[in-house]
N, C-alpha and C positions, 0 to 999 in steps of 0.2 A: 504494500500500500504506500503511494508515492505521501510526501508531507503534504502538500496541496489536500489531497484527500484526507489525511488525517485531522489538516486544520477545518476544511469544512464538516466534515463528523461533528467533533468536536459543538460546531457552530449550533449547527443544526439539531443538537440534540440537549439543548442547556448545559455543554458544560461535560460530556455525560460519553467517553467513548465506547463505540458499540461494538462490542468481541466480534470474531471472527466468526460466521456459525458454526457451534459443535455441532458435530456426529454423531447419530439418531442411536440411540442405544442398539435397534436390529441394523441389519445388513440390508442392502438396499434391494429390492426385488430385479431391480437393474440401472443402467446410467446410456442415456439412450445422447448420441449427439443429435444434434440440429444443424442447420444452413438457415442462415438469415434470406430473407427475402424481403429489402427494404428492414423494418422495423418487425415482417412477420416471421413467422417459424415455421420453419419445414421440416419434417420429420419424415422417417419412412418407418410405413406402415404394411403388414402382410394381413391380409383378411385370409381364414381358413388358411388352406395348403395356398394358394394364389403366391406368386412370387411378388416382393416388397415394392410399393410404388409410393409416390409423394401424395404426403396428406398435409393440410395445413394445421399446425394446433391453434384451436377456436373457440373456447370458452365461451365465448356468446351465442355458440350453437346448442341450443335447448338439446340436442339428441346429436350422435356422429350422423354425418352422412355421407353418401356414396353419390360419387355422380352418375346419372343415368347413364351415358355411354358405358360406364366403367361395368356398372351392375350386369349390362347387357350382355358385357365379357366374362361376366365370370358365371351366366348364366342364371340370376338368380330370377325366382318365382316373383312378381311385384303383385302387391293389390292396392288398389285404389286409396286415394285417400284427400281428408281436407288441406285444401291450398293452408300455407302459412307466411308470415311475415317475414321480411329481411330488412338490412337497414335503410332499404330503398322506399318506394313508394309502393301501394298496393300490393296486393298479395303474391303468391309465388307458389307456382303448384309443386307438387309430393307425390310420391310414392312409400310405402312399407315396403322393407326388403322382411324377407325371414331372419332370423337370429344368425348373429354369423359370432366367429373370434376373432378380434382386433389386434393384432399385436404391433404394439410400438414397442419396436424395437425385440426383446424381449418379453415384454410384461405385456402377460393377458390381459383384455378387456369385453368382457362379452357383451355384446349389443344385443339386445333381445328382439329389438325392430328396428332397426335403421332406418333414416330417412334418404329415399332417395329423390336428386334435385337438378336439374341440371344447370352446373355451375357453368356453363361455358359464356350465358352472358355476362358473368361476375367477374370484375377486374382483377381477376390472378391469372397467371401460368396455365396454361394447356397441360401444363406435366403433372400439376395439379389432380388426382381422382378423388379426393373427400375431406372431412374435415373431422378432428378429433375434436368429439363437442363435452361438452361439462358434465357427462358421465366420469369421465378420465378424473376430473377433480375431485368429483363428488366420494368416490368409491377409494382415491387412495392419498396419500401422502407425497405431493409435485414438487420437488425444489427447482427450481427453473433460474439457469444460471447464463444470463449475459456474457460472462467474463470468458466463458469458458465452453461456449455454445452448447450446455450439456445439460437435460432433466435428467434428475435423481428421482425412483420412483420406490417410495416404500410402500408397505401394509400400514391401511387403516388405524393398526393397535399401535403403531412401532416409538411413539411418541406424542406429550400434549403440550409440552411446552420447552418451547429451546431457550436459555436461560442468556443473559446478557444483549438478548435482540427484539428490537423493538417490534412491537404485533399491534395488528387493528382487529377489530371483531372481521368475521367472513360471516357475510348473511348470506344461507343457502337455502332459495325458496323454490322448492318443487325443483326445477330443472334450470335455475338462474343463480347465477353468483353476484352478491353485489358487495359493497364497502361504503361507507360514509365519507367523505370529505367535507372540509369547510371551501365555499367559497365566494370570493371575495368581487366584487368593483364597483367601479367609480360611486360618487357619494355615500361611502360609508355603508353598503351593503353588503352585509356577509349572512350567508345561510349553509346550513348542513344542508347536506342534499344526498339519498341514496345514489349510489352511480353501479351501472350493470358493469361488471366486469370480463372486460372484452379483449382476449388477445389475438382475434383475429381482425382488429382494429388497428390501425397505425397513427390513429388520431392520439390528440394527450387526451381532454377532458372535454366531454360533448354535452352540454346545458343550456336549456335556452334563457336562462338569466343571462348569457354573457349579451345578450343584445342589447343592453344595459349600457354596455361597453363606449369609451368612451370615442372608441374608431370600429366599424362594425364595415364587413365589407360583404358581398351579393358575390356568391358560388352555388355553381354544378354539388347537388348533394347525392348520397346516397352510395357509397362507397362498396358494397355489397351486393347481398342479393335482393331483386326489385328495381323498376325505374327509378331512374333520375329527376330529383325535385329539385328547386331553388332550397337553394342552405342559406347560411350567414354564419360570418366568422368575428368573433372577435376577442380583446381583450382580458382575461381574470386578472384583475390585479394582482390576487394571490390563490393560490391551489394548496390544500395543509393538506395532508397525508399522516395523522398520529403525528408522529415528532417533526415534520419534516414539510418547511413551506416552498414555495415552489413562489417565485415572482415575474409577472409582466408572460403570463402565458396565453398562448395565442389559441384558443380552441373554437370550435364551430358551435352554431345553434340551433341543432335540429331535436325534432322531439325523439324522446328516448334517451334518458340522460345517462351516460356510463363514463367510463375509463380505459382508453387503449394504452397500446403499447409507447405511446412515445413516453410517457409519464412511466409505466413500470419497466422498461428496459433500463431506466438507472438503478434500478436497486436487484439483487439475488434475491427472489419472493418464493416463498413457501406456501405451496395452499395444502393448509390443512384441513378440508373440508369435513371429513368425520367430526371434528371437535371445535369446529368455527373458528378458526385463527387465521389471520396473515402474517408473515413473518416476512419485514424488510431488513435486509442490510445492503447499504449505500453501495455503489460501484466508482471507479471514478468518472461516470459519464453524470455524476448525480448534479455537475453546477454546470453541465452544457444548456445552452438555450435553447427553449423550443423553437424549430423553425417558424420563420414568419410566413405567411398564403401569399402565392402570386397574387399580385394584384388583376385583376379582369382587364 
């Protein structure tokens, strides 16, 4: 850890430096690496016997899903099903696959119905075939590490509290993960506000309070799955995270308020979803500036 990083720890925390994360008392089920894609993570993923393809990891996907050309490949049975929501406009049709086993990397993950979707008008990669959605959270223990392109994947039981590192509560409701943040702008408004948490997002922090903001700009929204609406971007004065404030951040205002990636790639986060915890420790990308939006 360079001094730089020591002294804003330090900062950022009252005073207060944050150890190193210790070592889950179990062995880890496995340590799967990643490639960055932008701000997102790519993983490789083997469903059944099928040989290993790119999935993205997606937490804001209520279920994993298979892209419809993919499922078509590997033969599976589809039955019909309710259109759903993406972060776009209007709805977005589906399919049910039958139960398959996911393996990232090593570590099982049984999907009991898969969603099947077709991502291809979704702005990622063609090499892309599905998304590892917040079952993967929910069911184990995720250390997701930046520094070192690598999730660490334990058991449910393996621990409930890593000691000397800073944690926010993890609200896991039915198939959605969220967290609390404080936030902040112009004249003196600050609010808590739940934020879905989303790492197949590359946004920081998406709330429609920042329109508030004290420079607010007119964008192409909808980053995902679904059409494209008018957005608006602006301003947070400030963005807290448990110990940890974030100033002059540039996020969008569309409805559906959550937290992507450009905000949790500074810190090594642990979801421990069985026991509702987040566990941040700072990286050194924690005092980079969020990029600012082309201007239109």
């Amino acid at each position: 850890m360079s001094n730089l990083h020591r002294t804003f720890s330090r900062l950022l925390t009252g005073g207060t430096m944050l150890a190193t994360l210790p070592a889950l008392a179990a062995a880890p089920l496995g340590v799967v690496p990643f490639k960055w894609d932008n701000t997102l993570i790519r993983v490789q993923v083997r469903i059944d016997q099928a040989e290993p393809v790119t999935f993205l990891l997606d937490s804001g996907a209520s279920h994993s899903v298979l892209d419809s050309k993919y499922a078509e490949q590997l033969g599976l049975k589809l039955t019909a099903a309710s259109p759903t929501t993406g972060t776009g406009a209007g709805n977005v049709s589906k399919s049910h696959g039958p139960p398959v086993t996911m393996r990232v990397g090593e570590v099982k993950v049984d999907v009991a119905e898969p969603w099947v979707i077709d991502l291809s008008k979704a702005p990622i990669s063609s090499e892309v075939k599905g998304l590892v959605g917040a079952e993967f959270f929910k069911n184990f223990i995720v250390r997701l590490d930046p520094v070192h392109a690598t999730l660490t994947v334990f058991a449910p039981d393996a621990a409930h509290k890593l000691d000397g590192v800073a944690s926010i509560p993890l609200i896991v409701e039915g198939d959605k993960l969220f967290l609390e943040a404080a936030l902040e702008v112009p004249a003196g408004t600050t609010v808590t506000h739940k934020l879905r948490i989303d790492t197949g997002s590359g946004e920081s922090v998406n709330d429609e309070i920042v329109r508030q903001s004290e420079e607010v700009r007119a964008s192409p929204g909808g980053g995902g799955l679904g059409e494209n609406f008018k957005s608006y971007s602006g301003i947070f004065t400030s963005v807290t995270l448990g110990p940890y404030k974030f100033s002059h951040v540039w996020g969008p205002g569309s409805p559906g308020p959550g937290i992507g990636m450009e905000l949790l790639r500074r810190f090594v986060v642990t979801f421990d979803g069985p026991h509702g915890r987040l566990y941040l420790e700072p990286t050194p990308a924690l005092t980079e500036p969020v990029p600012t939006p082309p201007s239109n």
